[in-house]
N, C-alpha and C positions, 0 to 999 in steps of 0.2 A: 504494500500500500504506500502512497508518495501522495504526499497533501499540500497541497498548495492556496492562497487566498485567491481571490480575483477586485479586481479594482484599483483606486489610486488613492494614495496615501502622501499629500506633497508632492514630491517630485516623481515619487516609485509610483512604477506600475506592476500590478502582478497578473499574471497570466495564468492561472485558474490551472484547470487541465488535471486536477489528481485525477489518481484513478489507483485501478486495484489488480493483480498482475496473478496468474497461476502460479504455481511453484517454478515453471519454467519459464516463465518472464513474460508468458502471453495476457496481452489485457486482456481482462474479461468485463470492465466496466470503466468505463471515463466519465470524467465532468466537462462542463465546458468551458470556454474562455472567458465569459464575459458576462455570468451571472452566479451569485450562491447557488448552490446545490447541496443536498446530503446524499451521497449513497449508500443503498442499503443493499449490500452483493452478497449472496449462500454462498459461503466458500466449504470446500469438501476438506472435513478437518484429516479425515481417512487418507486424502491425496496425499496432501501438505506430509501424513506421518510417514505415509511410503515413502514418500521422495525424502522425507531426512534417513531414512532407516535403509533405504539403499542406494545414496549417492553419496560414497566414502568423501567427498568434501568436504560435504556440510555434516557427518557423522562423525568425522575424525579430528574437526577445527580443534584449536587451542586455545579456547576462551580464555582462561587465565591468561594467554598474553595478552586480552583486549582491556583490561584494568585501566591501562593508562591514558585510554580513549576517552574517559569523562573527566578527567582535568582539562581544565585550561593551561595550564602550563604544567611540565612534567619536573619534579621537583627532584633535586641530583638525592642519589641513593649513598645514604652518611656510612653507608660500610664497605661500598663499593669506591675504593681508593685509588 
């Protein structure tokens, strides 16, 4: 899912357009550019589970190294000299 606002804001413009994607990156649902919308898309939670449980990518990632992905700035490690 990729959400985006639509309209202008000051100077920003935003261009609308979420939408909602299969496990294999096919949209199944868009918004449009240039008005609010909410979508309300069935997604097959069954697909989603296969597709982690048998595409050793996304079954075998490293989470723990994505830790340092919610700072804003990565802070030096005081043991690591």
């Amino acid at each position: 899912m990729v959400v985006n606002r639509v309209g202008h804001e000051g100077k920003l413009n935003f261009w609308g357009q979420s939408f909602v994607a299969d496990p294999f990156g096919r949209v199944i649902a868009k918004a449009s550019a240039d008005k609010e919308e909410v979508l309300v898309v069935a997604c097959d939670l069954d697909k989603i589970e296969e597709t982690r449980q048998n595409w050793p990518f996304l079954r075998d990632r490293r989470i723990d190294s994505y830790k340092g992905l919610s700072q804003r700035f990565l802070d030096p490690d005081p043991t690591n000299r």
